[in-house]
N, C-alpha and C positions, 0 to 999 in steps of 0.2 A: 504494500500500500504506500509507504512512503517514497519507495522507490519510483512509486507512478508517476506521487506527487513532483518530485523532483526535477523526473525526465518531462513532464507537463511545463514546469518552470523552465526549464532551459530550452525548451522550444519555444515558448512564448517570449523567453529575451531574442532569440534568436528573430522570427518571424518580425518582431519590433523592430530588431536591428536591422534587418534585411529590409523594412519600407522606408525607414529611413535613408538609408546608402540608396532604395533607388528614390526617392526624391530628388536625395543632391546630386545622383547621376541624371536624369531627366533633367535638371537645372543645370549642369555641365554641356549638356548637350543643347538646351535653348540659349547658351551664347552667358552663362551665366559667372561661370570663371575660367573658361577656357583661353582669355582673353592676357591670362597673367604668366607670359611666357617666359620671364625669367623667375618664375617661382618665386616670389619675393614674399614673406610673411604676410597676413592680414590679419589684422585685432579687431573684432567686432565691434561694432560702435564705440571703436575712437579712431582707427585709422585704415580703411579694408581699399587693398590694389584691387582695382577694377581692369586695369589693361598695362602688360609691361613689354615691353621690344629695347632691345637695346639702341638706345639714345633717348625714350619718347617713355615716362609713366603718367598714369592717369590716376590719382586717388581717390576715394570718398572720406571727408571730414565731417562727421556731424557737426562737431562745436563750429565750425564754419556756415552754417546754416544760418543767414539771418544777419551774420556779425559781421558789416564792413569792416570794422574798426582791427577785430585781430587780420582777418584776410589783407588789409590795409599794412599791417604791421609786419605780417608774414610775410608779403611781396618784399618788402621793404628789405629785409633780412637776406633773404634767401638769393636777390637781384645780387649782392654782394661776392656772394662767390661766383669765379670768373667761369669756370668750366660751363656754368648754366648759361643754353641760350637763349630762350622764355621760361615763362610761367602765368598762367593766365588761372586767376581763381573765380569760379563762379559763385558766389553764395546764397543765389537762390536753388541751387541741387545740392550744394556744398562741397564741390568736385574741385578738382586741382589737378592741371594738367599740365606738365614742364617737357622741355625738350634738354638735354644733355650731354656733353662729349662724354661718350661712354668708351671713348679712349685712356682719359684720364681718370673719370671718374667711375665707381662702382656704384651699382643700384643701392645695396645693402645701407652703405655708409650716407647716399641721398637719401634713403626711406630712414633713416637714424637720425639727420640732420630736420628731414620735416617733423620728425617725432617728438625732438625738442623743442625746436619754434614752434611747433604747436598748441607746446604743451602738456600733449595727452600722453606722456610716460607716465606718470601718477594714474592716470587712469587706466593703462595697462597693467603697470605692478598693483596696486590695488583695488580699484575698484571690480574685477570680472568678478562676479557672482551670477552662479549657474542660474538657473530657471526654476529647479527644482527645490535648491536652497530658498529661493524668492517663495514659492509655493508654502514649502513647511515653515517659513518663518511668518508667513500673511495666516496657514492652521493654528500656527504656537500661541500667537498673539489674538488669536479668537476665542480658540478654547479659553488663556487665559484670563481674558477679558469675560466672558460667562461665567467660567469658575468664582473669577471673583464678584460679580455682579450678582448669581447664584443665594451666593452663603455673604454677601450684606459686606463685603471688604473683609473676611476673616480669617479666608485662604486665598491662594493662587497655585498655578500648577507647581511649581520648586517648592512651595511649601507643603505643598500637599504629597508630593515624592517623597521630601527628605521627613514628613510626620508617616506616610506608610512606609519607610526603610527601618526607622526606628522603634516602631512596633512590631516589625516583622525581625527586628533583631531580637528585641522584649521576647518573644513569642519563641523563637529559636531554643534563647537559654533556658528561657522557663522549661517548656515542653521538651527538648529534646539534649541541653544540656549543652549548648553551642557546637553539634557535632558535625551540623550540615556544612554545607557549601552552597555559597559562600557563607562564609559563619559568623555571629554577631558584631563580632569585633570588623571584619570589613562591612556588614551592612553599617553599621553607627559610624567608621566613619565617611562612608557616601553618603550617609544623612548629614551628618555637620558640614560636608563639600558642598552640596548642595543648597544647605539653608546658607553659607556664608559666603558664596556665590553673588555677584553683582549679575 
């Protein structure tokens, strides 16, 4: 039986993962990144290659959407070094399109350098947060908002963890003399981790 359960579970990741790969192959094939021929990285909403050939890339900037003022700033900068022979930003797509002696210069170290006049490295080292973290933490923050709203402000879910860890420690020694697993002394202290948790 559990065996069934199991091989059911990994054909269900599997068939997930299979529709997924063929979306993004169906979207490779309507023209959707095929287009990024020097392989160059892409960060999701903060800096994604839409087309690269050596001399010519084409980016999307979100934070460029809207904002003459950095696009303005970022022309500014980027006109500075020699190797580049335009750059033309548009900020109502938020696209960014440069031409470049790709003699001298490498893609990598140009996609490095709009990274910073950007700005958006901070948003690459920190901010990515997956879709599914977004998800369980918009669940955590409901349940906990009921729980509390519930019982009048007298619980919340951490507190309501770390007071059922503590009694099922209680309960442990009582009845069975701390013998299980995990045994009182690690439930009590995932309870005090718990309640003294910010």
């Amino acid at each position: 039986m559990l065996l069934g359960r199991r091989r059911a579970l990994w054909v269900s990741a599997l068939l997930i993962m299979n529709a997924f790969n063929r979306k993004n192959r169906d979207k490779d094939m309507a023209g959707g990144n095929d287009g990024n021929n020097l392989k160059l990285p892409s960060f999701k909403n903060a800096l994604e290659v839409k087309s690269s050939i050596p001399g010519r890339v084409r980016f999307y900037a979100p934070v460029l959407v809207g904002n003459i003022e950095v696009a303005n700033h970022f022309v500014d900068q980027i006109s500075k070094i020699e190797v580049i022979k335009s750059c033309r930003v548009n900020t109502l797509t938020g696209t960014i399109v440069m031409e470049y002696d790709h003699q001298q210069l490498d893609p990598q170290t140009l996609e490095g350098a709009v990274i910073k006049l950007l700005g958006v490295d901070r948003s690459i080292d920190e901010g990515r947060v997956s879709e599914v973290k977004k998800f369980s933490e918009k669940v955590f923050a409901a349940v906990n908002n009921g729980l509390y709203d519930f019982t009048n402000g007298l619980l919340d879910v951490k507190s309501l963890a770390s007071l059922s860890l503590l009694v099922a420690a209680i309960f442990d020694r009582r009845r069975y003399g701390g013998g299980r697993m995990p045994g009182y002394p690690t439930l009590c202290w995932w309870s005090t981790r718990l309640f003294l948790q910010k």
